[in-house]
ChimeraX commands (.cxc) that place a marker at each C-alpha (Angstrom):
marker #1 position 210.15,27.53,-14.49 radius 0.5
marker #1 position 206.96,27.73,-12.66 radius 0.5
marker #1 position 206.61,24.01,-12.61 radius 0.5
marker #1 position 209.94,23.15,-12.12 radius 0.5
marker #1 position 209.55,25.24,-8.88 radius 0.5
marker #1 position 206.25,23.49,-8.00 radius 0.5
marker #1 position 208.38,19.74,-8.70 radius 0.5
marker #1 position 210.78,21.19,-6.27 radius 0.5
marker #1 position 208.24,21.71,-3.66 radius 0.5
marker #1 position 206.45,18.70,-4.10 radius 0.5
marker #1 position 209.56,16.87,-3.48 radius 0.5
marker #1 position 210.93,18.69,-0.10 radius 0.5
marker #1 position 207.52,18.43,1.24 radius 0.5
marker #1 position 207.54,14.66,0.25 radius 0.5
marker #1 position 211.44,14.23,1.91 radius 0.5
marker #1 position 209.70,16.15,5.22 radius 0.5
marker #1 position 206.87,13.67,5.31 radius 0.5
marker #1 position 209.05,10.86,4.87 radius 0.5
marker #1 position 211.45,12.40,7.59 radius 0.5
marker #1 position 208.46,12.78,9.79 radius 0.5
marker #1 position 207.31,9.07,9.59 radius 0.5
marker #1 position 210.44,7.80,9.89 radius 0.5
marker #1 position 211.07,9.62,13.52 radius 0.5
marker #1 position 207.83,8.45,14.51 radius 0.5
marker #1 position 208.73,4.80,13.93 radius 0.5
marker #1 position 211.94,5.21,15.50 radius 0.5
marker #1 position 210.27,6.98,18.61 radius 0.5
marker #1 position 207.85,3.94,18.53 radius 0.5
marker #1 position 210.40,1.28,18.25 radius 0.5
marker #1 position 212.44,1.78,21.14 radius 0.5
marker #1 position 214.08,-1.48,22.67 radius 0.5
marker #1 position 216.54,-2.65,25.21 radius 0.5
marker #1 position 218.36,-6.27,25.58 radius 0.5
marker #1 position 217.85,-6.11,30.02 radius 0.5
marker #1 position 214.71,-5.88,31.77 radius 0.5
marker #1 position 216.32,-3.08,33.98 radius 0.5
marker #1 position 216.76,0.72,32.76 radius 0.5
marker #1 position 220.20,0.47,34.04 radius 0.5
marker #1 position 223.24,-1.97,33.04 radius 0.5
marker #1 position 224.01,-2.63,36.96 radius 0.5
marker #1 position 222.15,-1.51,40.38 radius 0.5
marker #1 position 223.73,1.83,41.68 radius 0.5
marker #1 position 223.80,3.84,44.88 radius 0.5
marker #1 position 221.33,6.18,44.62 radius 0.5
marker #1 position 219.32,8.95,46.46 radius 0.5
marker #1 position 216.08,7.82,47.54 radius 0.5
marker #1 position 214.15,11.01,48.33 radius 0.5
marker #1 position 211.48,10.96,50.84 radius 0.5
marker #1 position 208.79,13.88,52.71 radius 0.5
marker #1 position 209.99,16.34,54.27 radius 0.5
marker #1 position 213.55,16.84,52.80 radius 0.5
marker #1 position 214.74,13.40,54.22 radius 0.5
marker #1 position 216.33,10.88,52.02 radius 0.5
marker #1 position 218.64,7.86,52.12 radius 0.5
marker #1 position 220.50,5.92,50.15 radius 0.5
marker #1 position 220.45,2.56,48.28 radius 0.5
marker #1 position 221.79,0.36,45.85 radius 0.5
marker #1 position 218.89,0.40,43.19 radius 0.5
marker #1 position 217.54,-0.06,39.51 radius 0.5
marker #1 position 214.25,0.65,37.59 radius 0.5
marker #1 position 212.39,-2.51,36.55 radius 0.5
marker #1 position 211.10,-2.02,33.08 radius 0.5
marker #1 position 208.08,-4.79,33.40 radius 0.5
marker #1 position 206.19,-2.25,35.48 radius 0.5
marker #1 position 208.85,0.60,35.76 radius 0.5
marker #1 position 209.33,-0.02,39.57 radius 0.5
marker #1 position 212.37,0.87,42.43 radius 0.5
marker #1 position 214.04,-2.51,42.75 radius 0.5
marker #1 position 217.28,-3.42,45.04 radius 0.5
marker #1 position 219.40,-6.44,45.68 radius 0.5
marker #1 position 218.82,-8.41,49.10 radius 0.5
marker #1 position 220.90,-11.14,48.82 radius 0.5
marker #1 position 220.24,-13.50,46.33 radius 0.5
marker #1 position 216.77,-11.95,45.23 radius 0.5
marker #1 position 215.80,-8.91,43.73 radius 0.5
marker #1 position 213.10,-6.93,45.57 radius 0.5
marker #1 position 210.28,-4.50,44.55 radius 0.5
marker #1 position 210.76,-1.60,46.88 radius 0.5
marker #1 position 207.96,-0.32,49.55 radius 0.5
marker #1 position 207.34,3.03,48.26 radius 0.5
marker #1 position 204.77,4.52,50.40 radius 0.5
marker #1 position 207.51,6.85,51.78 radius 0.5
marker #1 position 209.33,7.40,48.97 radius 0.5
marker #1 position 208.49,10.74,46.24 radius 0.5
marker #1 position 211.27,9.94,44.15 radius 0.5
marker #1 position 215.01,8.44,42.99 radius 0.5
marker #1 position 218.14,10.02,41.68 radius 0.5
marker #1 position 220.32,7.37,39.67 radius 0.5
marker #1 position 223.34,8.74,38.95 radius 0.5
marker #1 position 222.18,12.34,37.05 radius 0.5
marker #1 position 218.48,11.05,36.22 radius 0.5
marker #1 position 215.57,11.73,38.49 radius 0.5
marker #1 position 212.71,9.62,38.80 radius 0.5
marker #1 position 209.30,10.72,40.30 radius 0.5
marker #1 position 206.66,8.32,41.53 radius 0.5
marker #1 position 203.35,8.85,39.99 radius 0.5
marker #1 position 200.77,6.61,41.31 radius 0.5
marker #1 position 201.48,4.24,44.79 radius 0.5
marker #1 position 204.12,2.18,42.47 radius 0.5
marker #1 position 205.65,3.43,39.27 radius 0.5
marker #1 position 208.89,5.85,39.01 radius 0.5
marker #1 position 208.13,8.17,35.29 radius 0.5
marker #1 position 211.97,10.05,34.47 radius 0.5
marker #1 position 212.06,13.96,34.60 radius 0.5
marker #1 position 212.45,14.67,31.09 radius 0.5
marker #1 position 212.16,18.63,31.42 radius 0.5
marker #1 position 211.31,20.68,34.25 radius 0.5
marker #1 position 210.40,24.79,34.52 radius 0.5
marker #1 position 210.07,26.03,38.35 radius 0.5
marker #1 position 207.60,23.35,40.21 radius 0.5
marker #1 position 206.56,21.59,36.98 radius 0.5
marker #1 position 208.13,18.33,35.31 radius 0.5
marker #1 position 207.46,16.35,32.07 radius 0.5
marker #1 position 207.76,12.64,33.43 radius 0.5
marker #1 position 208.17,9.98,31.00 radius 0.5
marker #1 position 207.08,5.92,32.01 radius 0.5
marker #1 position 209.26,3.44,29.96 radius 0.5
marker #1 position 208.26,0.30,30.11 radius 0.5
marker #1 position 208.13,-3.00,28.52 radius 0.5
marker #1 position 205.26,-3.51,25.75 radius 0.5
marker #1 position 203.94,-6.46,26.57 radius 0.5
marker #1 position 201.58,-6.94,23.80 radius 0.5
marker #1 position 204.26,-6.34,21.19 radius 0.5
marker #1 position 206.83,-8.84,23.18 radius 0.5
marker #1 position 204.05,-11.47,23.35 radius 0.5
marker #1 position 203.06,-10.93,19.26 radius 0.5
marker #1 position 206.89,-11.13,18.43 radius 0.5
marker #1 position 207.41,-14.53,21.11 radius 0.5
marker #1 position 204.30,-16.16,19.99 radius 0.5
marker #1 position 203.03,-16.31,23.43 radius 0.5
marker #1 position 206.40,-16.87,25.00 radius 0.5
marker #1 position 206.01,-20.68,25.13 radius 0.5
marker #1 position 208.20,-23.06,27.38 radius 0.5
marker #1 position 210.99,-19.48,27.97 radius 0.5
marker #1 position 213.15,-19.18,31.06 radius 0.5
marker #1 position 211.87,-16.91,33.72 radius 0.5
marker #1 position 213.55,-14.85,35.86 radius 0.5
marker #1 position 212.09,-14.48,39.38 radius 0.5
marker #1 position 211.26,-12.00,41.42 radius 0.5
marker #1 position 209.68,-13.13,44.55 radius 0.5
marker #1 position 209.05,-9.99,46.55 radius 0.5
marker #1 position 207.36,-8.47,43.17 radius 0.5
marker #1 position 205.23,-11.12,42.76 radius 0.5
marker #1 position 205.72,-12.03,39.09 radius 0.5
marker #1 position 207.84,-14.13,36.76 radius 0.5
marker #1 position 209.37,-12.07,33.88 radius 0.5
marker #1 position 210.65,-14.05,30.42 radius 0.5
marker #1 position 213.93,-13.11,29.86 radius 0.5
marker #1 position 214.98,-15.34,27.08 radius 0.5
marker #1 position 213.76,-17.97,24.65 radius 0.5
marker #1 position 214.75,-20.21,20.92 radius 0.5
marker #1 position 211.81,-18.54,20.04 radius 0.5
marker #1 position 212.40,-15.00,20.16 radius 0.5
marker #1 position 215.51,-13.52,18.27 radius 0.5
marker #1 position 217.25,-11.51,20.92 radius 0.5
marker #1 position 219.40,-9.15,18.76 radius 0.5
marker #1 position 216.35,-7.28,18.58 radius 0.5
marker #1 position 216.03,-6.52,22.24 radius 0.5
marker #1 position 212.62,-6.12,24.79 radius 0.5
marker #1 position 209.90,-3.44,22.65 radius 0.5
marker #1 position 209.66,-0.69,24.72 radius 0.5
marker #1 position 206.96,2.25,25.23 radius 0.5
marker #1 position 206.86,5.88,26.16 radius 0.5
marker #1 position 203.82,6.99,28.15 radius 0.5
marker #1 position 203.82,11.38,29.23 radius 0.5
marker #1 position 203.23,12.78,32.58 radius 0.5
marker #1 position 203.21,16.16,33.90 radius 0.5
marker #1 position 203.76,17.01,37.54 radius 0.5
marker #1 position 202.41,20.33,38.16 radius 0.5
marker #1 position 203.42,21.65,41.75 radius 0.5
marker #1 position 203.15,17.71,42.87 radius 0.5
marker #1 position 199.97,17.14,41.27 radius 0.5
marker #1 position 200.37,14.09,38.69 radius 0.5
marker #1 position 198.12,14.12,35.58 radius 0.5
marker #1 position 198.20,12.00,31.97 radius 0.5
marker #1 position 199.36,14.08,29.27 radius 0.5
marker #1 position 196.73,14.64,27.01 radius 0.5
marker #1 position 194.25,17.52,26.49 radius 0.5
marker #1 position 191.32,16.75,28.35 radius 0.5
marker #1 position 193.72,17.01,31.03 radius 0.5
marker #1 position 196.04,19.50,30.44 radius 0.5
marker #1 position 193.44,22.06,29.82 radius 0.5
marker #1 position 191.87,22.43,32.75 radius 0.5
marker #1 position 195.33,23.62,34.07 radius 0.5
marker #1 position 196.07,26.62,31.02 radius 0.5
marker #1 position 196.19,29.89,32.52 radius 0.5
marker #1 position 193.15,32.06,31.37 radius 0.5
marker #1 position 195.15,34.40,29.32 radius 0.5
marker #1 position 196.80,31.58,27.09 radius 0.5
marker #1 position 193.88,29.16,26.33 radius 0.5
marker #1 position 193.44,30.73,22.94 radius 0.5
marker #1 position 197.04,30.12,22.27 radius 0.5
marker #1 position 196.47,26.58,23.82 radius 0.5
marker #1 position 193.36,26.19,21.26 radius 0.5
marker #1 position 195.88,27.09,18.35 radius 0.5
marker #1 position 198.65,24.63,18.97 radius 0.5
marker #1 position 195.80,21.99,19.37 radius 0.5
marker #1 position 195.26,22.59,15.56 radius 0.5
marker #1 position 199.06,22.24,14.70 radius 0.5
marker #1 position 198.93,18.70,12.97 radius 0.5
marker #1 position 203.13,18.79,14.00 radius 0.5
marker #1 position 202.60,19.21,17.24 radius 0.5
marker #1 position 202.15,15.68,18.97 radius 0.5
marker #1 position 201.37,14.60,22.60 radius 0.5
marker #1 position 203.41,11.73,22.58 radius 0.5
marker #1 position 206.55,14.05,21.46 radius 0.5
marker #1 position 209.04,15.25,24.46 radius 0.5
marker #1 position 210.05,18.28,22.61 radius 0.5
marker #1 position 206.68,18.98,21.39 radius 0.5
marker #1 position 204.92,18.82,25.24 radius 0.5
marker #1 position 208.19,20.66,26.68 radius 0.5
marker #1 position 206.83,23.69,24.51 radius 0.5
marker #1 position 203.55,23.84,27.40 radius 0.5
marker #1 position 205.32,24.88,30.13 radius 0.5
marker #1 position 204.63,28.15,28.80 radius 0.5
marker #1 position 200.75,28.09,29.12 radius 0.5
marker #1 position 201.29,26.85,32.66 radius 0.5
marker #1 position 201.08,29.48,35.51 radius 0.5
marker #1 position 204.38,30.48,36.98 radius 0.5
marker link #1:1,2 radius 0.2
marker link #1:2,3 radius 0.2
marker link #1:3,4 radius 0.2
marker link #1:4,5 radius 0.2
marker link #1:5,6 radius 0.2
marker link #1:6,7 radius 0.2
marker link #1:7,8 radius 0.2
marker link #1:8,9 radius 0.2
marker link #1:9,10 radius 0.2
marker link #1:10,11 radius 0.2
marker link #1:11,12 radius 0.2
marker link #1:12,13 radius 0.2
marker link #1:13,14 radius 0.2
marker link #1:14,15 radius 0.2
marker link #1:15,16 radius 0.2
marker link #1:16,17 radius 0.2
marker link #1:17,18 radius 0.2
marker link #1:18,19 radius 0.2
marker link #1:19,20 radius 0.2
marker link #1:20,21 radius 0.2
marker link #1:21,22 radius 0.2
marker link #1:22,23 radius 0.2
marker link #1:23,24 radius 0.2
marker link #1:24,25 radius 0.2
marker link #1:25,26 radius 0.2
marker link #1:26,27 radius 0.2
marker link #1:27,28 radius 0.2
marker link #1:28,29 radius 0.2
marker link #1:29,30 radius 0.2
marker link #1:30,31 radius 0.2
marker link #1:31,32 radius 0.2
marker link #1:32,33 radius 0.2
marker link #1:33,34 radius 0.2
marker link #1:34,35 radius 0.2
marker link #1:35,36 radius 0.2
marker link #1:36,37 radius 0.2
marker link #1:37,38 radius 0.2
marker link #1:38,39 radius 0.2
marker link #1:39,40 radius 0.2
marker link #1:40,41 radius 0.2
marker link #1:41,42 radius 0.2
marker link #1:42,43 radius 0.2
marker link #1:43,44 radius 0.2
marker link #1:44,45 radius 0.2
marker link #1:45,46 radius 0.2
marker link #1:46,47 radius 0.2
marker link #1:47,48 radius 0.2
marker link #1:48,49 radius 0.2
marker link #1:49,50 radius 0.2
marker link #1:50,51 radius 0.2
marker link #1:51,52 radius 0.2
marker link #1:52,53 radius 0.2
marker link #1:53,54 radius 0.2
marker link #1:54,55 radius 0.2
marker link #1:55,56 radius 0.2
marker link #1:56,57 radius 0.2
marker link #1:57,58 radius 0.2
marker link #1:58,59 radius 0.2
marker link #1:59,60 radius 0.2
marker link #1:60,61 radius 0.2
marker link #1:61,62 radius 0.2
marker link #1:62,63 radius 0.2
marker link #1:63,64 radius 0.2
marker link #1:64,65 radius 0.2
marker link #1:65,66 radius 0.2
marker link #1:66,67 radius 0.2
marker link #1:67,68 radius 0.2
marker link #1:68,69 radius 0.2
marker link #1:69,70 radius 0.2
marker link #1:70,71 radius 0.2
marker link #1:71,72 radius 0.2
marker link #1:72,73 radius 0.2
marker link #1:73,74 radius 0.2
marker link #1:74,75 radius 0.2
marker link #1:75,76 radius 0.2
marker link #1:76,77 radius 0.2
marker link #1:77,78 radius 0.2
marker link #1:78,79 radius 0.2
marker link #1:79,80 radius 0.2
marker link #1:80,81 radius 0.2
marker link #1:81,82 radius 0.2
marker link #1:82,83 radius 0.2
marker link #1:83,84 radius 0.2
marker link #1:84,85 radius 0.2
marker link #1:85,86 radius 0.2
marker link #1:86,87 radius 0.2
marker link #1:87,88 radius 0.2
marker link #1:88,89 radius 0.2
marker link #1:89,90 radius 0.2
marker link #1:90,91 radius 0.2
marker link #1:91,92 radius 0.2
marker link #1:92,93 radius 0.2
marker link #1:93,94 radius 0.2
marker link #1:94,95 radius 0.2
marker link #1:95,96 radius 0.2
marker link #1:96,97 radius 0.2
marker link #1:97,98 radius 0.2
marker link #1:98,99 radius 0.2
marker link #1:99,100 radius 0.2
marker link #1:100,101 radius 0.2
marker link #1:101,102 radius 0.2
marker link #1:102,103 radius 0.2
marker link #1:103,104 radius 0.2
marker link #1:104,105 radius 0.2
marker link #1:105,106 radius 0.2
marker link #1:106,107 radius 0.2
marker link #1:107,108 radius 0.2
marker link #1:108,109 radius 0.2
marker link #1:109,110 radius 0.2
marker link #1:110,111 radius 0.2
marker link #1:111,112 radius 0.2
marker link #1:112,113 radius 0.2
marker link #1:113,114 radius 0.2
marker link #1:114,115 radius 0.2
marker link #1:115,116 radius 0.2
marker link #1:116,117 radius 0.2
marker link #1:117,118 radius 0.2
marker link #1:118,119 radius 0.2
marker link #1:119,120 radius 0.2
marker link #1:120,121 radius 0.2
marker link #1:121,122 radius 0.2
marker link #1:122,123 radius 0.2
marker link #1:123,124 radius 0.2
marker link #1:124,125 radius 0.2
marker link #1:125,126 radius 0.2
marker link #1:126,127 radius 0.2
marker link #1:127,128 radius 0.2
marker link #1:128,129 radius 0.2
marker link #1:129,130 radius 0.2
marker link #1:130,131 radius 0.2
marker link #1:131,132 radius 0.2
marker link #1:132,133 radius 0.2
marker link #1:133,134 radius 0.2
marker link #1:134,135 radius 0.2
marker link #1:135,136 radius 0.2
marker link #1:136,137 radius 0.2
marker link #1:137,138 radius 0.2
marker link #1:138,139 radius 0.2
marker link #1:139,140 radius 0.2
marker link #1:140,141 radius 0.2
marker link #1:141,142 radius 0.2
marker link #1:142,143 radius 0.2
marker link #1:143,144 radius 0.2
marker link #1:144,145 radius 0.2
marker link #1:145,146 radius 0.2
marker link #1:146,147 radius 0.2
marker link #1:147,148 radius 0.2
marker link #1:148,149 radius 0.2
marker link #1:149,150 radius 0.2
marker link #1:150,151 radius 0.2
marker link #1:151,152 radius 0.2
marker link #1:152,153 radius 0.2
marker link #1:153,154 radius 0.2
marker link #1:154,155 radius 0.2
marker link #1:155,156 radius 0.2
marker link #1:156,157 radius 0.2
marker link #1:157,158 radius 0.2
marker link #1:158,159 radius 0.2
marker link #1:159,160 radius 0.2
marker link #1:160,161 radius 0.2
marker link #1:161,162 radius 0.2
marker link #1:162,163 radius 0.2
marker link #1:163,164 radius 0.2
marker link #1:164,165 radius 0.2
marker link #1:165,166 radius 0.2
marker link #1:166,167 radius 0.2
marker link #1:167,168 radius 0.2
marker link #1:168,169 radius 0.2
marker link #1:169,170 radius 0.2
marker link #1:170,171 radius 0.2
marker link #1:171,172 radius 0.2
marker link #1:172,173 radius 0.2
marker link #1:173,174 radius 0.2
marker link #1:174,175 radius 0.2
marker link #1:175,176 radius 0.2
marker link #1:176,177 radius 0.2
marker link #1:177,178 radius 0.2
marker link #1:178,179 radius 0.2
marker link #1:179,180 radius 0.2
marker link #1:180,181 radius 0.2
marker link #1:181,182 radius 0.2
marker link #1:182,183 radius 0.2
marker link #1:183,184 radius 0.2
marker link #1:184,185 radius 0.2
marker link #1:185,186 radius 0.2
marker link #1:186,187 radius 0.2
marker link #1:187,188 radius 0.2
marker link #1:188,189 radius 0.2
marker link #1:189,190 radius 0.2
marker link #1:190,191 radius 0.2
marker link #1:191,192 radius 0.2
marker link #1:192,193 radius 0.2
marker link #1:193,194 radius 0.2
marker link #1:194,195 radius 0.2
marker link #1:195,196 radius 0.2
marker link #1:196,197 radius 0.2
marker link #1:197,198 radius 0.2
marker link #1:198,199 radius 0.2
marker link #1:199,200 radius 0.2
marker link #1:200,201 radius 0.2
marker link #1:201,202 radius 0.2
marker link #1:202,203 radius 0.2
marker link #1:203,204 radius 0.2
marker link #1:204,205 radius 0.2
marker link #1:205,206 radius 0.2
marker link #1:206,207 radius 0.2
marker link #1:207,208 radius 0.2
marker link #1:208,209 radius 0.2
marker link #1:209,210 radius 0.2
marker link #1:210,211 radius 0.2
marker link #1:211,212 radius 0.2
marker link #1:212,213 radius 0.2
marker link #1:213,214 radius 0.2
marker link #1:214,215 radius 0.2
marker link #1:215,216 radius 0.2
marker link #1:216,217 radius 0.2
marker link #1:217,218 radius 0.2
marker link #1:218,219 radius 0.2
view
């Protein structure tokens, strides 16, 4: 009985690993089939200092993840200098350095987990052997040609993509990593803090895992 029980045990905890391994390689093998997070441009909030905003017609480039719009016949990289954030449709974007929008993934008061999505280049180039002799599509104002098809590369699979965590804690911007995060813990919780470091199933590259920090945060 007693090792039936134990073959029983071995066997869920071999299903859970399994489980576990296969979420991570479906969180790390995101893709899309257009360079832009959304199908078309949309009107959208464009949210400024000071409570101002305005509106534009608009769409997240997922090269670089940056605020594009239409002018004309070309597609434009927006001047951001002014600009905190975007609302497309229901999703919020935040910028976190002078060019890149991350999405608000969770927020709790002033805090947000942002997430950047964009393209991974290396994988892209592995998988197009260098992208050899592929159309382009050009953006002038952005400075850049971007591949967006090619015999070479089988496009049923889509572009690779790749996650990369922010928090924005009362406007500050900081990676999402320990080293980081730490230095923000209020006193109280950073031996709590210490033992969900040690969780091996607790993962910094998880949404649902880094949502769970809000709580060490001060209020």
């Amino acid at each position: 009985m007693k090792t039936k029980l134990k073959t029983i045990i071995v066997a869920l905890l071999a299903a859970l690993t399994v489980t576990s391994v296969n979420a991570q390689q479906e969180q790390g093998d995101k893709r899309t089939k257009t360079i832009f997070a959304f199908p078309e441009f949309r009107e959208a909030k464009v949210i400024q200092p000071f409570g101002r905003y305005t509106t534009a017609k608009v769409n997240i480039l997922l090269k670089n993840s940056t605020l594009c719009f239409v002018d004309g016949e070309y597609i434009k990289e927006a001047y951001v200098q002014n600009v905190l954030g975007v609302k497309i449709d229901s999703v919020q974007y935040v910028k976190i350095n002078d060019r890149q929008m991350a999405r608000v993934v969770a927020q709790k008061g002033y805090n947000q987990l942002l997430c950047l999505t964009t393209i991974d280049e290396k994988k892209l180039t592995a998988e197009t052997f260098g992208g050899d002799n592929l159309p382009y599509l050009e953006i002038p104002d952005a400075g850049f040609f971007y591949e967006i098809d090619g015999q070479r590369y089988s496009f049923d699979l889509g572009y690779p993509l790749k996650d990369q965590y922010f928090f924005s804690l009362k406007g500050q911007i900081i990676p999402a990593n320990e080293s980081k995060f730490k230095a923000y813990v209020r006193p109280e919780m950073k031996q709590a803090f210490k033992h969900l470091m040690a969780d091996k199933w607790w993962s910094w590259k998880d949404p649902a895992s880094l949502t769970q920090l809000f709580t060490y945060l001060p209020e």
